[in-house]
N, CA, C and O atoms as CSV, one atom per row, in Angstrom:
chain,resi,resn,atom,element,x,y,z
A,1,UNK,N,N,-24.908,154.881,29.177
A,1,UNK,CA,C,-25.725,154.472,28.048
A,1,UNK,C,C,-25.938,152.963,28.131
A,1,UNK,O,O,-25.023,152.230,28.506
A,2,UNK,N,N,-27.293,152.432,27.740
A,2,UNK,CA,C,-27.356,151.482,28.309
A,2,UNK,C,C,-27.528,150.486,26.915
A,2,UNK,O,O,-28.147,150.989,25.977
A,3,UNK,N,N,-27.060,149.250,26.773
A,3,UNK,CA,C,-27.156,148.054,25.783
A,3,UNK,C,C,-28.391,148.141,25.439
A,3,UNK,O,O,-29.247,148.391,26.288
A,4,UNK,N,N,-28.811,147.885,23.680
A,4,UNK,CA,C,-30.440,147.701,23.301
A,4,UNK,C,C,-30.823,146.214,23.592
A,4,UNK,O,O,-29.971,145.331,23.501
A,5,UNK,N,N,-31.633,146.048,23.812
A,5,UNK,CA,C,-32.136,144.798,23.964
A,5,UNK,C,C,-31.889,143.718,22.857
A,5,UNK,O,O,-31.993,144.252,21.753
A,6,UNK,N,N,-31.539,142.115,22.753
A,6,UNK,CA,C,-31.663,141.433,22.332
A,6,UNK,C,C,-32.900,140.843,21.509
A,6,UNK,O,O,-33.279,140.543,20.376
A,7,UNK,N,N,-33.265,140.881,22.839
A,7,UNK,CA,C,-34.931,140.283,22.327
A,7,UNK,C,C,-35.893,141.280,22.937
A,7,UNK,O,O,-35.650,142.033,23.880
A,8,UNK,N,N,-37.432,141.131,22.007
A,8,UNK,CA,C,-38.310,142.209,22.589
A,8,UNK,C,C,-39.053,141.441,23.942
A,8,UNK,O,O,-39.422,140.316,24.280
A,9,UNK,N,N,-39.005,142.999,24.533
A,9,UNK,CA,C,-39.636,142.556,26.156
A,9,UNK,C,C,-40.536,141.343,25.992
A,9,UNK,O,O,-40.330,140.289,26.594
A,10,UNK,N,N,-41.975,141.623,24.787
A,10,UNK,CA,C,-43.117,141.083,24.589
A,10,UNK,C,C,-42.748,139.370,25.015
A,10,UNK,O,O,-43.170,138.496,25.772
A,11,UNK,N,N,-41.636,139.580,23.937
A,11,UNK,CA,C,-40.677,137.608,23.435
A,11,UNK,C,C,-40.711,137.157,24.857
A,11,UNK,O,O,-41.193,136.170,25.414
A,12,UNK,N,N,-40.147,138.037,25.199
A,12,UNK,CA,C,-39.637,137.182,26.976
A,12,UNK,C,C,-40.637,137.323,27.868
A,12,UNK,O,O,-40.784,136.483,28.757
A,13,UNK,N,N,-41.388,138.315,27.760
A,13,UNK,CA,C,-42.657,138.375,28.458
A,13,UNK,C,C,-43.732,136.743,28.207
A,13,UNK,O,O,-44.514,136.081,28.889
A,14,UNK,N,N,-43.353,136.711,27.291
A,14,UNK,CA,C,-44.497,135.139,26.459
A,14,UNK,C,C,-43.539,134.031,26.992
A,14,UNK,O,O,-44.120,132.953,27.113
A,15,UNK,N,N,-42.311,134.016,27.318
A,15,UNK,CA,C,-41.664,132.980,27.159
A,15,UNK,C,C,-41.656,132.775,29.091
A,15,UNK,O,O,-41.700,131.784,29.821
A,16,UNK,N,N,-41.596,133.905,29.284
A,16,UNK,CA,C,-41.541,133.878,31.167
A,16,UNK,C,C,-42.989,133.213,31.476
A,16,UNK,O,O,-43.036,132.239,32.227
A,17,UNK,N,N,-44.095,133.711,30.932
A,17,UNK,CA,C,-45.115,132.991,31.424
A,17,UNK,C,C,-45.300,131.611,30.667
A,17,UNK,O,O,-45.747,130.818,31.496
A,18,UNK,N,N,-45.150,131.029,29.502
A,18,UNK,CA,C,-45.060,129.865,29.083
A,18,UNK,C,C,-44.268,128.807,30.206
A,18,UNK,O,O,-44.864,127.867,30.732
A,19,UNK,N,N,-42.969,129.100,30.446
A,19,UNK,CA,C,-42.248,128.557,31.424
A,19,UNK,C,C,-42.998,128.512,32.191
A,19,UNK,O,O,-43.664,127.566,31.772
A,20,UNK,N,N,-43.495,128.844,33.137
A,20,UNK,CA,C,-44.120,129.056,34.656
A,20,UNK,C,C,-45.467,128.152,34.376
A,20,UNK,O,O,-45.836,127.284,35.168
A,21,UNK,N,N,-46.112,128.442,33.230
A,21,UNK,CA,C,-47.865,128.132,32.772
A,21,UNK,C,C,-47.536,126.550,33.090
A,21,UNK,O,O,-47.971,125.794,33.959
A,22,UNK,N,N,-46.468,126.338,31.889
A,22,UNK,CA,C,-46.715,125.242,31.710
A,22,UNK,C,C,-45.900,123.751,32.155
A,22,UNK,O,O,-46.090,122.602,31.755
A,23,UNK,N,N,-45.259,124.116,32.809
A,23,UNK,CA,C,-44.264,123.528,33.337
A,23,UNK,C,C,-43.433,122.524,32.735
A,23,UNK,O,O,-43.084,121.480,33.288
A,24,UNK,N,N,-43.082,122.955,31.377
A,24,UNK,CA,C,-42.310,122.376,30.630
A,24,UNK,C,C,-40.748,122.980,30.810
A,24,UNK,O,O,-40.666,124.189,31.026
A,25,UNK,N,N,-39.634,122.276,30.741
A,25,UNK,CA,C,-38.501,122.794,30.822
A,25,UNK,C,C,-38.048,124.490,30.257
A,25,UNK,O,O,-38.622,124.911,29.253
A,26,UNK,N,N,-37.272,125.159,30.788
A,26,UNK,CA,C,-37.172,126.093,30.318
A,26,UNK,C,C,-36.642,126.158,29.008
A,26,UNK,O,O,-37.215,126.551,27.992
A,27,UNK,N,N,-35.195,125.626,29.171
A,27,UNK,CA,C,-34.601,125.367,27.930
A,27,UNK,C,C,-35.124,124.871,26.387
A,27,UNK,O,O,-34.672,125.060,25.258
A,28,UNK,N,N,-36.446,124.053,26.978
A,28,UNK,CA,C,-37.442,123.558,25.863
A,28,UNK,C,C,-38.173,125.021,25.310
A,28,UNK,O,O,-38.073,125.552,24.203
A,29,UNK,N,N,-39.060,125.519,26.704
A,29,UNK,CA,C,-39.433,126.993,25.568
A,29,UNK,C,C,-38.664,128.033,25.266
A,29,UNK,O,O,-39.115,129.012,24.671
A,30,UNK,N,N,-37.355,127.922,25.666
A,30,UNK,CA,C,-36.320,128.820,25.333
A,30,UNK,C,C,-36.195,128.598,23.619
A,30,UNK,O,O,-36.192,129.506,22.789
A,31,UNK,N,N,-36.098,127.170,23.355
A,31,UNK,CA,C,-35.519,126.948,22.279
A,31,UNK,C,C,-36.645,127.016,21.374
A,31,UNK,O,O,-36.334,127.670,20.378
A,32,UNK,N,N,-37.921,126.558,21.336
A,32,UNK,CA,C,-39.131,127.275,21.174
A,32,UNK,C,C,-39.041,128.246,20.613
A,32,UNK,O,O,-39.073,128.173,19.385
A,33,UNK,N,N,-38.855,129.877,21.400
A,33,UNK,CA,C,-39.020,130.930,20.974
A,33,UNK,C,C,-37.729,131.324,20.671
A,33,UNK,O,O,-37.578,132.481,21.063
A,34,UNK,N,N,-36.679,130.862,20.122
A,34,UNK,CA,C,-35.487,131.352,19.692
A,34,UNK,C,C,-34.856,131.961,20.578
A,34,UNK,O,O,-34.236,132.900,20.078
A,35,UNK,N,N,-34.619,131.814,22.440
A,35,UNK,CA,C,-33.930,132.893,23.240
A,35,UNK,C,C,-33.271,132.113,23.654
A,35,UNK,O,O,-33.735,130.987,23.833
A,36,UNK,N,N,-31.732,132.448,24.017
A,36,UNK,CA,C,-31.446,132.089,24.660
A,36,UNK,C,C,-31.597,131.091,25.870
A,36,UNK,O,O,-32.330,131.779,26.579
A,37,UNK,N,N,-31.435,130.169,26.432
A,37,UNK,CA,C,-31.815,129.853,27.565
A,37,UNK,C,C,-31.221,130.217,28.792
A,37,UNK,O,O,-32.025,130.106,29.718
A,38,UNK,N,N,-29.967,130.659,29.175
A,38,UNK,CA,C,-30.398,131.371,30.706
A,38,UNK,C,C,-30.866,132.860,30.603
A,38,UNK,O,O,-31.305,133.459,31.585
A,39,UNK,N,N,-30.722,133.568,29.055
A,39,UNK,CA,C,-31.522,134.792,29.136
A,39,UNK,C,C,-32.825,134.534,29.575
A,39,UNK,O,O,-33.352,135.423,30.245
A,40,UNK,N,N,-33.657,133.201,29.278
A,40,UNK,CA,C,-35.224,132.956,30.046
A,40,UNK,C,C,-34.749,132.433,31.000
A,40,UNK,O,O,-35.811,131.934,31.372
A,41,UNK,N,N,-34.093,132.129,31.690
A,41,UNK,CA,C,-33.857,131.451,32.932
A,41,UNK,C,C,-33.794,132.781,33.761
A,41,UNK,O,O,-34.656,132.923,34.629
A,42,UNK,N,N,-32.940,133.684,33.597
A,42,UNK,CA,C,-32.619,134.833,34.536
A,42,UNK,C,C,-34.447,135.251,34.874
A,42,UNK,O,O,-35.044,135.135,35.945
A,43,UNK,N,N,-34.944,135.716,33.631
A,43,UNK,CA,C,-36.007,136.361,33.850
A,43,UNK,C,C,-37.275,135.590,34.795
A,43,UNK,O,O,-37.802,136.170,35.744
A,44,UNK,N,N,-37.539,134.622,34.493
A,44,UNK,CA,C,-38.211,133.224,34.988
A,44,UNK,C,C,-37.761,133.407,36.709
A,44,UNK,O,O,-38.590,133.394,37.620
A,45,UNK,N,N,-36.548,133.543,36.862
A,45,UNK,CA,C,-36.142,133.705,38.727
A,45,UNK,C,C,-36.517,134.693,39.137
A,45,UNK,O,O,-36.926,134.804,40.293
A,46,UNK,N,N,-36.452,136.065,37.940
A,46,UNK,CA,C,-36.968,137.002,38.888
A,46,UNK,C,C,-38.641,137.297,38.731
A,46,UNK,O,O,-39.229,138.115,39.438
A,47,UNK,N,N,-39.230,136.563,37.784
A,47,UNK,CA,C,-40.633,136.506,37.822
A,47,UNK,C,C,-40.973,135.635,39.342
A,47,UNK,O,O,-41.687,135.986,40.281
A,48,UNK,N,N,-40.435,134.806,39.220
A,48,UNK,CA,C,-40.913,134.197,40.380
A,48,UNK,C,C,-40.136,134.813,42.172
A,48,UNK,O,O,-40.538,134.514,43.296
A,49,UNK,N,N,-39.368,135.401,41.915
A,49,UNK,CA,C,-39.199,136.464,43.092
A,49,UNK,C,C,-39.785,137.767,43.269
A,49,UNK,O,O,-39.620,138.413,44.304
A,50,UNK,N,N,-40.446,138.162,42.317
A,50,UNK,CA,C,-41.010,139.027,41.987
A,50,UNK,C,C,-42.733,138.343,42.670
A,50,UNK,O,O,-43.394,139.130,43.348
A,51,UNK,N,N,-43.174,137.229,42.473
A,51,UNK,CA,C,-44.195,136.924,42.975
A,51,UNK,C,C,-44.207,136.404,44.010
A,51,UNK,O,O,-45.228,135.777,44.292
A,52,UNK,N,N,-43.141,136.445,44.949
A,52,UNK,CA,C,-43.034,135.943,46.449
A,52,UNK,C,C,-43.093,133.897,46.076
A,52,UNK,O,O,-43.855,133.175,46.719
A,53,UNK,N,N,-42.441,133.513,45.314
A,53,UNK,CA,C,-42.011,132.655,45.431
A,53,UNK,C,C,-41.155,132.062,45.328
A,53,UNK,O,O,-41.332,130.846,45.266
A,54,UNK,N,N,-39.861,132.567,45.260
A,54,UNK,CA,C,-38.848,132.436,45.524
A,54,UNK,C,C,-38.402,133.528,46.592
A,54,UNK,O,O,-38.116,134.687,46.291
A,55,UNK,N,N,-38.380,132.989,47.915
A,55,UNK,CA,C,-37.806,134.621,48.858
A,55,UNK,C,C,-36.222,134.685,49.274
A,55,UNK,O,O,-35.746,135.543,50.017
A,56,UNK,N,N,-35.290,133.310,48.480
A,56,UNK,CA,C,-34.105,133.407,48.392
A,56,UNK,C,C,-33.281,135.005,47.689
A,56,UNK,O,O,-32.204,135.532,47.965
A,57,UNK,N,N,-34.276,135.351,46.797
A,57,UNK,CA,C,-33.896,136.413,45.445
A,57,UNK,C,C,-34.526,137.532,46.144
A,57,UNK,O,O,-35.464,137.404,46.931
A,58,UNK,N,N,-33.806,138.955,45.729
A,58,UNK,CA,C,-34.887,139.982,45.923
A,58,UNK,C,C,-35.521,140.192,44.978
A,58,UNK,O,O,-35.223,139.632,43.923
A,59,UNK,N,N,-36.799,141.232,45.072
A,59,UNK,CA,C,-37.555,141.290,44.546
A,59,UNK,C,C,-37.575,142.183,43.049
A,59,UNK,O,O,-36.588,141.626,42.570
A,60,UNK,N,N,-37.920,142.993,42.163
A,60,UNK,CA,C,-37.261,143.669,41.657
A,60,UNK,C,C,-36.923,144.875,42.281
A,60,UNK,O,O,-35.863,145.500,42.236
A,61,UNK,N,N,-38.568,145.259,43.211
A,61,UNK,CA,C,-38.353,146.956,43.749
A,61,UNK,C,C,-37.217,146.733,44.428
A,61,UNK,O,O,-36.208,147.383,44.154
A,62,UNK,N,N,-37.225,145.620,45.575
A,62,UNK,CA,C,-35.959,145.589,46.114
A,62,UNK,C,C,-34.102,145.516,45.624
A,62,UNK,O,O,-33.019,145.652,46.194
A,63,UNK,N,N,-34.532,145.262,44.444
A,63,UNK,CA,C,-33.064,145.288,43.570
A,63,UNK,C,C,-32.911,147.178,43.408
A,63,UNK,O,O,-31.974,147.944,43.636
A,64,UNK,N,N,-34.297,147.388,42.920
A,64,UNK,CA,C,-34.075,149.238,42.905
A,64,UNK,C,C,-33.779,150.247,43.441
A,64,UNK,O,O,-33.430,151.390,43.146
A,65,UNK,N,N,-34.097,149.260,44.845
A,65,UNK,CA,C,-33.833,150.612,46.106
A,65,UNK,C,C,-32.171,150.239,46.632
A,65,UNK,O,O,-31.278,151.051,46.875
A,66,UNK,N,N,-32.109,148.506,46.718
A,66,UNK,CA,C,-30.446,148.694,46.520
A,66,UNK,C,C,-29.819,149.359,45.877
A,66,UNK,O,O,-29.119,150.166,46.488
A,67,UNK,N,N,-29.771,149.360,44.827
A,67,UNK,CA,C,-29.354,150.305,43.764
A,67,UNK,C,C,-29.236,151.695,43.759
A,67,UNK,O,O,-28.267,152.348,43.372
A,68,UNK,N,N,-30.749,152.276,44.413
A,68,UNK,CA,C,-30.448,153.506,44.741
A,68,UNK,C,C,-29.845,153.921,46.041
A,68,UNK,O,O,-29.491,155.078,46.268
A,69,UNK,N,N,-29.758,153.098,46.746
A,69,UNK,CA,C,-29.139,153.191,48.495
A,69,UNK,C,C,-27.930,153.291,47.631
A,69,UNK,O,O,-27.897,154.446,47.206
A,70,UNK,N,N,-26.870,152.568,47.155
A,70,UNK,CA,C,-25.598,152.261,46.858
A,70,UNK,C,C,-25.186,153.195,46.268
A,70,UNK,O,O,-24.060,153.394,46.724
A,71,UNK,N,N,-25.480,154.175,45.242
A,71,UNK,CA,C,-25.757,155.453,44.595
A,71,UNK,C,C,-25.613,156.590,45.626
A,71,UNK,O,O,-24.776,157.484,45.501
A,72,UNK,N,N,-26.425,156.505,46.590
A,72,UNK,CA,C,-26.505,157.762,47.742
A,72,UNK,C,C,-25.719,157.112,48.273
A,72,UNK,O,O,-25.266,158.025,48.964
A,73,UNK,N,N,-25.041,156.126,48.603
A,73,UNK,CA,C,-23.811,155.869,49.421
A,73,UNK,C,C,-22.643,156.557,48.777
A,73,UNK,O,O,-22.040,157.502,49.286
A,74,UNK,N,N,-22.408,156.079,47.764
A,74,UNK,CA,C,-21.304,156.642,46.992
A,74,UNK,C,C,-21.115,157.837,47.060
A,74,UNK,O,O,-20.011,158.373,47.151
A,75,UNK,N,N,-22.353,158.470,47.016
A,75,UNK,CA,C,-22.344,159.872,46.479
A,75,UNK,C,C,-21.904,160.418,48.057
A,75,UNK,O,O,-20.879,161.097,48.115
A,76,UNK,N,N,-22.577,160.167,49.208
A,76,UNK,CA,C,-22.410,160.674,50.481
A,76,UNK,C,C,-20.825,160.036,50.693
A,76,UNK,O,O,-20.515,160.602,51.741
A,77,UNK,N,N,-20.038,159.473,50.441
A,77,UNK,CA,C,-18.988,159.138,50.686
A,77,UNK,C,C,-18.181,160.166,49.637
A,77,UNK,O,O,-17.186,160.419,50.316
A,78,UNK,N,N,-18.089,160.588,48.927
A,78,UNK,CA,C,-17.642,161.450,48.189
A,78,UNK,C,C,-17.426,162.850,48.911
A,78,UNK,O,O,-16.453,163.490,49.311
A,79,UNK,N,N,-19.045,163.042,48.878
A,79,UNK,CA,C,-18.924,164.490,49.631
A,79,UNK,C,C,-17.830,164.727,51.177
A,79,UNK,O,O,-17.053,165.638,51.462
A,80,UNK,N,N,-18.240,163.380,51.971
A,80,UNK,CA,C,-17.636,163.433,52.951
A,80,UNK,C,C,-15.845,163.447,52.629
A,80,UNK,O,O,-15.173,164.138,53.395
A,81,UNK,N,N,-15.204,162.770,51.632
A,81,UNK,CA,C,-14.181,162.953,51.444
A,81,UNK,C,C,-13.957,163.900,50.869
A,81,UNK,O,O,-12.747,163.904,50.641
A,82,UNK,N,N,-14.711,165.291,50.226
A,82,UNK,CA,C,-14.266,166.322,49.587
A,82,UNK,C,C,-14.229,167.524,51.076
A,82,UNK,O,O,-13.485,168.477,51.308
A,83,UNK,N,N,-15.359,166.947,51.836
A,83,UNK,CA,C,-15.254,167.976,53.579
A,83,UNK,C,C,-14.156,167.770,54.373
A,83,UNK,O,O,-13.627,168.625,55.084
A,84,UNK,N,N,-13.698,166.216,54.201
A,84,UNK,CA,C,-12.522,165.938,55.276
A,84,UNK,C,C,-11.156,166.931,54.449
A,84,UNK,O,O,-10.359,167.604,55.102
A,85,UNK,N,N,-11.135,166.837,53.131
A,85,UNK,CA,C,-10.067,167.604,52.421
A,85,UNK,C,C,-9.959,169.291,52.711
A,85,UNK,O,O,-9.112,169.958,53.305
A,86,UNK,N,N,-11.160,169.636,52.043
A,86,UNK,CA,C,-11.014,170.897,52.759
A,86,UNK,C,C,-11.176,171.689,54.139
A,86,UNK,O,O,-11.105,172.909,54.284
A,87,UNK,N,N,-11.447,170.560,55.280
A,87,UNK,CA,C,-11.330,171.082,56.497
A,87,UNK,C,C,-9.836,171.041,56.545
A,87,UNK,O,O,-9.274,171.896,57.230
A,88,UNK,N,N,-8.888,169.861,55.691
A,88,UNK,CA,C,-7.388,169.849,56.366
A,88,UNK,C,C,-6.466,171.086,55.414
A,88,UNK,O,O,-5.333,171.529,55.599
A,89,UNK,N,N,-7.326,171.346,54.525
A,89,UNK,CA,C,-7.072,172.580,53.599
A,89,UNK,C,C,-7.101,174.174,54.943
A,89,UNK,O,O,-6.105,174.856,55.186
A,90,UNK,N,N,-8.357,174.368,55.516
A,90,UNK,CA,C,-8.673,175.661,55.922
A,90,UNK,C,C,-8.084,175.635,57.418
A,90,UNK,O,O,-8.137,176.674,58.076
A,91,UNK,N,N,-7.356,174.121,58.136
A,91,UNK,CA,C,-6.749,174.155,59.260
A,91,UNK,C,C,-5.853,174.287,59.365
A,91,UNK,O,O,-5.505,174.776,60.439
A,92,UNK,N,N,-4.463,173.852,58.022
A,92,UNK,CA,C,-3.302,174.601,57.734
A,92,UNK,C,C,-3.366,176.083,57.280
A,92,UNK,O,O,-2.314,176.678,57.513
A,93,UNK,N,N,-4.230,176.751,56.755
A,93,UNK,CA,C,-4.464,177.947,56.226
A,93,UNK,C,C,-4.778,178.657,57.805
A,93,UNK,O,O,-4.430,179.836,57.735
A,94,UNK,N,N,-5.174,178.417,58.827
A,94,UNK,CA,C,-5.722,179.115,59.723
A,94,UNK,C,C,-5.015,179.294,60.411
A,94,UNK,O,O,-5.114,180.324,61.078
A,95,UNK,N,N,-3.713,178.229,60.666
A,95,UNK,CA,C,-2.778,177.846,62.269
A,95,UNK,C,C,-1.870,177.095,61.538
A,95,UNK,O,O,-1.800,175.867,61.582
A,96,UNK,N,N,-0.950,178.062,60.651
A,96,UNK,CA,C,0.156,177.535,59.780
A,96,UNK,C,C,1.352,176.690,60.701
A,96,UNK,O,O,1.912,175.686,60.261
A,97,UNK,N,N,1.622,177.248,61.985
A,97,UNK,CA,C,2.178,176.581,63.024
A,97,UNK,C,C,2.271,175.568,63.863
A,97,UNK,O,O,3.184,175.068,64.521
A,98,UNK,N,N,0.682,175.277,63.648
A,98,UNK,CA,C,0.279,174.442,64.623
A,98,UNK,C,C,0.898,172.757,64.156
A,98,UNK,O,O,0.484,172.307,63.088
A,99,UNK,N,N,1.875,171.901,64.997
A,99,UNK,CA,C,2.181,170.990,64.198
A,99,UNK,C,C,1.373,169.801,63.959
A,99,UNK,O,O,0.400,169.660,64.700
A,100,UNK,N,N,1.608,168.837,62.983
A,100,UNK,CA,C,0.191,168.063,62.516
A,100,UNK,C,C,0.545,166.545,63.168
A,100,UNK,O,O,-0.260,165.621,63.054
């Protein structure tokens, strides 16, 4: 379940492009529109990685597909540790003798 938002998208939506428009400090239109200032700071980095100008940052899609790679990692690491278990499950069950 995920946290409700602080502020509405719109707020930060106005405040991300004000920053960028106008090239006044962030912290100035932060304080401006009542937000936080690195809550507009965060967004402001990824607007501008998001527009290929910053290529230090990923992008957002690229934050998404990390996200989902890391997800199917997990998940494929799981499975594989539930196969390695029950292969050592059905190899004592098969060849109770055999020593390990």
């Amino acid at each position: 379940m995920s946290r409700s938002r602080k502020y509405p998208e719109e707020l930060l939506e106005r405040g991300v492009r004000l920053a960028l428009e106008s090239g006044r400090p962030i912290a100035q239109v932060a304080a401006d529109l009542g937000i936080h200032p690195e809550t507009l700071r965060k967004r402001v980095r990824q607007a501008e990685a998001d527009a290929g100008l910053r290529p230090d940052l990923p992008t957002s899609e690229e934050r998404e597909e990390i996200k989902r790679l890391r997800q199917e990692n997990f998940e494929l690491r799981r499975a594989n540790e539930i196969l390695k278990s029950a292969s050592v499950f059905f190899a004592k069950e098969l060849d109770p003798d055999r020593p390990r």
